[in-house]
C-alpha positions as CSV (number, residue, x, y, z in Angstrom):
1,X,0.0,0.0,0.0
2,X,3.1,2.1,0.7
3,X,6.6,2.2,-0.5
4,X,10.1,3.8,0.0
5,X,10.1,4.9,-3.7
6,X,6.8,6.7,-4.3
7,X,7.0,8.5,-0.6
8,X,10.7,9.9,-1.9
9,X,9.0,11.1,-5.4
10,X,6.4,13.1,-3.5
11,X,8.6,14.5,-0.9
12,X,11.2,15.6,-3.8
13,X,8.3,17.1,-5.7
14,X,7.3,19.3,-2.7
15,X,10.7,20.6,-2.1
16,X,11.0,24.7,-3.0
17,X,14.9,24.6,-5.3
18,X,15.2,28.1,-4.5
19,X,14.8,27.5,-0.9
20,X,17.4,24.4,-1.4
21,X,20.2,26.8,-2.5
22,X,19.5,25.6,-6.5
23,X,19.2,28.5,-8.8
24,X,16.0,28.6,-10.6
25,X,15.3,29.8,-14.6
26,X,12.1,29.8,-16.5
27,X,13.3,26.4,-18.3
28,X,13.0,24.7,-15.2
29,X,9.6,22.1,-16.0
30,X,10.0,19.9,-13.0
31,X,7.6,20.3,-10.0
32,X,10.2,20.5,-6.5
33,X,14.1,19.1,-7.0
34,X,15.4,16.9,-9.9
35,X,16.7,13.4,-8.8
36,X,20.5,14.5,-9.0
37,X,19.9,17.2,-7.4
38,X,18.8,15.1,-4.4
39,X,21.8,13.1,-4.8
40,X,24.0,15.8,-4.6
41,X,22.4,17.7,-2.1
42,X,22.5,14.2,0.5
43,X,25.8,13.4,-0.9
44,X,24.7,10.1,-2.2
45,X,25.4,8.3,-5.9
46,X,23.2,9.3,-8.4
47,X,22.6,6.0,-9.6
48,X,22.3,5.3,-5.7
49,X,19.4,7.6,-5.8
50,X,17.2,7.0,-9.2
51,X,17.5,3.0,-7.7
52,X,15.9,4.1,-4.8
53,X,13.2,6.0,-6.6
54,X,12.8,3.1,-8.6
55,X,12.5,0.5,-5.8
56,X,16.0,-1.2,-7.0
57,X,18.1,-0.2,-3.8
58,X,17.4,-1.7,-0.7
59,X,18.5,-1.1,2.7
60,X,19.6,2.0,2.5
61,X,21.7,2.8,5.7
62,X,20.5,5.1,8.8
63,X,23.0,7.9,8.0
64,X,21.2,7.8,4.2
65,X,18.0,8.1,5.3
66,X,18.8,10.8,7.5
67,X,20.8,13.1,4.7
68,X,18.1,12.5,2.7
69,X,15.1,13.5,5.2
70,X,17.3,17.0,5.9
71,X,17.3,17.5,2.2
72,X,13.4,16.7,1.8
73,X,12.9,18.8,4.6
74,X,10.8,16.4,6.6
75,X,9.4,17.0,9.7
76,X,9.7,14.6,12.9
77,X,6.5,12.3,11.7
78,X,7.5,12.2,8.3
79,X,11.3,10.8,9.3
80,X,10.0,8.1,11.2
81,X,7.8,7.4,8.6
82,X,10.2,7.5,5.8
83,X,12.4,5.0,8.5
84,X,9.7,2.5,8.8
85,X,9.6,2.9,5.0
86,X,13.0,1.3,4.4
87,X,12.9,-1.1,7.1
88,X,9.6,-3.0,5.8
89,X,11.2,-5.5,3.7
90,X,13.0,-6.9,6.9
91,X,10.8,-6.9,9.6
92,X,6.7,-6.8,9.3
93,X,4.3,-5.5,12.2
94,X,1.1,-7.5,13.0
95,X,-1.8,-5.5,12.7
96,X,-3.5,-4.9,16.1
97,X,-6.5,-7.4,17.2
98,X,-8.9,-4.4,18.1
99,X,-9.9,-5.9,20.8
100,X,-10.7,-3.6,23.9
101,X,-9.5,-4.5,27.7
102,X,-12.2,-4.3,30.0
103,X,-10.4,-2.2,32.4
104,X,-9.8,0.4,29.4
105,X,-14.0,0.2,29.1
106,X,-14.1,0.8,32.6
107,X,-11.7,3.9,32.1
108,X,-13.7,4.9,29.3
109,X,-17.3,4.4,31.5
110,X,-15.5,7.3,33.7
111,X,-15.7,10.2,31.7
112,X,-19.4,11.5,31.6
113,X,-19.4,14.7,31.0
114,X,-17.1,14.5,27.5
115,X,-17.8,12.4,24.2
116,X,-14.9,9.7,24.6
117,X,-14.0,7.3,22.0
118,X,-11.4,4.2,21.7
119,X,-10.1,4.3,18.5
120,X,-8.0,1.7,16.8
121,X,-5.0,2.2,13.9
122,X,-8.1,1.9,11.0
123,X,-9.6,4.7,12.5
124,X,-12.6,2.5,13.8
125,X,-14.9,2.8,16.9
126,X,-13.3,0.2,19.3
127,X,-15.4,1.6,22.0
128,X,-17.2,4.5,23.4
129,X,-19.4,6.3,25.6
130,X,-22.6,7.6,25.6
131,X,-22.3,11.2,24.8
132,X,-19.9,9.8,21.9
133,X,-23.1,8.1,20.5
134,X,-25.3,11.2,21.1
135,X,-22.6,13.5,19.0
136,X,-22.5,10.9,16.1
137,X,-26.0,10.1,16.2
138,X,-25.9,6.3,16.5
139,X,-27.0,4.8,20.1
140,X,-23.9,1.8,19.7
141,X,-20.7,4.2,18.1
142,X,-18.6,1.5,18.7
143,X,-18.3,-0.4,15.2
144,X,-17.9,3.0,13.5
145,X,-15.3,4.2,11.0
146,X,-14.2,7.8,11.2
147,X,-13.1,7.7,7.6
148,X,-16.3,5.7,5.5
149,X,-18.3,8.0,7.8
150,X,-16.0,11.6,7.1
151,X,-15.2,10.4,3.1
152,X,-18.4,8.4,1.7
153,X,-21.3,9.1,4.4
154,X,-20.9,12.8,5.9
155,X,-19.7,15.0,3.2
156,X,-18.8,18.4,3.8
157,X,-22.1,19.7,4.9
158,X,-22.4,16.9,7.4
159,X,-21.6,16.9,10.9
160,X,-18.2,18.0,10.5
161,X,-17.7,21.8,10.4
162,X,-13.8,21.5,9.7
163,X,-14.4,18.8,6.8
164,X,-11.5,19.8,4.7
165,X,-8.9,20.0,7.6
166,X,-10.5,16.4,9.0
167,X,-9.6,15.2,5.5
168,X,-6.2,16.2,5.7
169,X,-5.6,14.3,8.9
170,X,-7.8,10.9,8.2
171,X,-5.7,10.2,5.1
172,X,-2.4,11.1,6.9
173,X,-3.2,9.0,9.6
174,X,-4.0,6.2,7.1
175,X,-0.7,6.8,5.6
176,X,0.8,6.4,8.7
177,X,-0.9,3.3,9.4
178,X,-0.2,1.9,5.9
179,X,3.4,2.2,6.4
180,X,3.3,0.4,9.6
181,X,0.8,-2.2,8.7
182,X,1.7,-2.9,5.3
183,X,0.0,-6.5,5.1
184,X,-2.7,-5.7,6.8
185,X,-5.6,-6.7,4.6
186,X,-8.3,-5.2,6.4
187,X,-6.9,-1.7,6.4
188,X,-6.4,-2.7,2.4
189,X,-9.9,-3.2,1.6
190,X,-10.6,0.6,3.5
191,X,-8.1,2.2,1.8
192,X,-9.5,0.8,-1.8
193,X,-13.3,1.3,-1.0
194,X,-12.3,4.6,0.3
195,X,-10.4,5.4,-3.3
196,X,-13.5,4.3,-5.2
197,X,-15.7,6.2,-3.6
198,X,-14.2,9.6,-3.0
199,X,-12.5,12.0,-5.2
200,X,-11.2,14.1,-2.8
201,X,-9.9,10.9,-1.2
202,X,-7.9,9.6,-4.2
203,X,-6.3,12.8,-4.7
204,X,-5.3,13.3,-0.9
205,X,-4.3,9.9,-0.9
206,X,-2.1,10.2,-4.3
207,X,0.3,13.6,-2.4
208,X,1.0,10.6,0.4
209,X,1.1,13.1,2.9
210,X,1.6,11.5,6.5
211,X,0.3,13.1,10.1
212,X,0.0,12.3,13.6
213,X,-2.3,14.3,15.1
214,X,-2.0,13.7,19.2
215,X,-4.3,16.9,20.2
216,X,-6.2,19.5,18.3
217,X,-9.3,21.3,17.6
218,X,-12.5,20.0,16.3
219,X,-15.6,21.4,15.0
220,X,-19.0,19.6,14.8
221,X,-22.3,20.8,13.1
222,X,-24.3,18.9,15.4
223,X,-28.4,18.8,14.3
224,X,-29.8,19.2,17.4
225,X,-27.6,21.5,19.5
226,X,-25.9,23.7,16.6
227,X,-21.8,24.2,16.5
228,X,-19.3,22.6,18.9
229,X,-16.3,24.1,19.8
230,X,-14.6,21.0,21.0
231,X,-10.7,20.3,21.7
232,X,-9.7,17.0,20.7
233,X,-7.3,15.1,23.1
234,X,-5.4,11.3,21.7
235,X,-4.0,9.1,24.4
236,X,-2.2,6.6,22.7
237,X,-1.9,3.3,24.6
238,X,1.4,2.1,26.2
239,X,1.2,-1.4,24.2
240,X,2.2,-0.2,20.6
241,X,-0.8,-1.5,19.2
242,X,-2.1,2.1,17.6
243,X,-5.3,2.3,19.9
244,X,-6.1,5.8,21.8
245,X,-8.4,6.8,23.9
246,X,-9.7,10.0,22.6
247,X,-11.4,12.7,24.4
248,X,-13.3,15.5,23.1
249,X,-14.3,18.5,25.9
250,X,-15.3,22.0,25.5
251,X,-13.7,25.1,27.3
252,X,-15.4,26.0,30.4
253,X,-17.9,28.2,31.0
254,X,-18.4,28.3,26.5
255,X,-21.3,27.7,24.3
256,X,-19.9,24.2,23.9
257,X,-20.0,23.4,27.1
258,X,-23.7,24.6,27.6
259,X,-24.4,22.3,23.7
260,X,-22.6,19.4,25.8
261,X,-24.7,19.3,28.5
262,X,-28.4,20.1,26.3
263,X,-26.9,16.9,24.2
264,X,-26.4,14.6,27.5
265,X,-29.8,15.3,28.1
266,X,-31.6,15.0,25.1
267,X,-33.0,11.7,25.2
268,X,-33.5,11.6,29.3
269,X,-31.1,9.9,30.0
270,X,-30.3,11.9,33.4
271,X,-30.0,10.2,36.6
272,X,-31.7,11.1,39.7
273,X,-28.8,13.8,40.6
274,X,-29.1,15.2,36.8
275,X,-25.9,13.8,35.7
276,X,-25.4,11.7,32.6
277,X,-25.1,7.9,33.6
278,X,-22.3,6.7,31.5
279,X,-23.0,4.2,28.9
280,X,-19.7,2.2,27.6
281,X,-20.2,-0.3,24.5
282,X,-17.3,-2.2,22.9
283,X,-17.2,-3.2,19.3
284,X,-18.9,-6.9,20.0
285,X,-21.8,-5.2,22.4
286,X,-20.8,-5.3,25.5
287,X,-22.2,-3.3,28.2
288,X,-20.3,-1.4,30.5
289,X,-21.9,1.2,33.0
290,X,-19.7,2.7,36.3
């Protein structure tokens, strides 16, 4: 699904020459830096190089990869990315299970007054609460996927009011996970349904941009209770499997927090001291309320 050679192509392309200390003329029809000029910017062959593009050169060496990321310009996410990249072909990463602890339901049954989601490396619904259901719409979120629903079911006049910018990070998470989970035949099929049914997808997908988004803001359209304001907070889990606990909460005192609260209570479901009884259900439908 990924591959050393194509993530290099896109990352040259991207590259200002001016800003790389090439001079630049009005003949120049190439999009970012040539492939020799790579080479002799990250002091490499440039027959080393063009193999690489090619995906004829493998195992390029630590101090390689690391010349070439300065010269690319790559940020932190996209290094490790571009490592895991050129490792593949030796060592393979077993996608995760998705299968949720119950002590990590009971964490989740905890938080009542914030829509709280598990979420694994496909960006599906492990778990999650019952405000999470109420934002979303759907009584049982867990079984959910963040990016049918954002690409094929929402739209941009859907529930998200950032669309565009939740674009941008689904398919640079999936990159992400592509690169770590190459064989992973489930994430596959997503990535391939996803393609065939969204334009916007293909085209985000085809730059092979990569993110990891760990905190941020996010804004729904929500049908009942108008815009939230909401900040976006992604604990991943100490066991390397790509599962986080995400919380979403609204600044205190906002609008947000007053849509939060008319949104726990729309359906009644208020116990006898007016707060909303937690209601935690796992992907297989299991029940967990603290």
């Amino acid at each position: 699904m990924d591959d050393l050679a194509g993530f290099l192509r896109t990352r040259r392309a991207r590259v200002d020459p001016a800003a790389a200390g090439i001079p630049v003329d009005g003949r120049r029809r190439v999009a970012g830096l040539r492939r020799e000029e790579v080479a002799h910017l990250s002091g490499v062959s440039v027959d080393y190089y063009v193999r690489l593009e090619q995906g004829r050169a493998t195992q390029p060496s630590e101090q390689v990869l690391d010349a070439l990321a300065g010269v690319l310009g790559l940020d932190r996410t996209e290094r490790e990315h571009l490592h895991r990249l050129a490792r593949q072909p030796r060592r393979r990463t077993k996608a995760p299970s998705g299968r949720v602890r119950p002590e990590l339901l009971r964490v989740l049954g905890l938080v009542a007054d914030a829509p709280a989601l598990v979420m694994g490396h496909r960006l599906d619904v492990l778990a999650g609460n019952r405000l999470a259901g109420l934002l979303y719409g759907r009584p049982d979120v867990a079984g959910l996927n963040i990016a049918r629903h954002l690409f094929l079911e929402e739209g941009d006049h859907g529930l998200y009011a950032g669309w565009e910018t939740c674009t941008l990070d689904v398919v640079g998470h999936l990159r992400l996970a592509a690169g770590k989970y190459p064989d992973d035949p489930r994430l596959t099929s997503l990535i391939g349904e996803l393609a065939m049914g969204s334009e916007r997808f293909r085209r985000l997908w085809a730059r092979a941009d990569v993110r990891a988004r760990t905190h941020g803001r996010k804004t729904y359209r929500h049908p009942l209770v108008g815009l939230l304001e909401l900040h976006q907070e992604n604990f991943a889990l100490p066991d390397g499997s790509g599962t986080e606990l995400l919380v979403l909460t609204a600044a205190p005192g906002s609008p947000s927090e007053d849509g939060l609260r008319l949104l726990a209570g729309l359906d009644g479901g208020l116990d006898p001291a007016g707060a909303a009884a937690p209601d935690v259900r796992d992907a297989a439908g299991a029940r967990t309320t603290e």
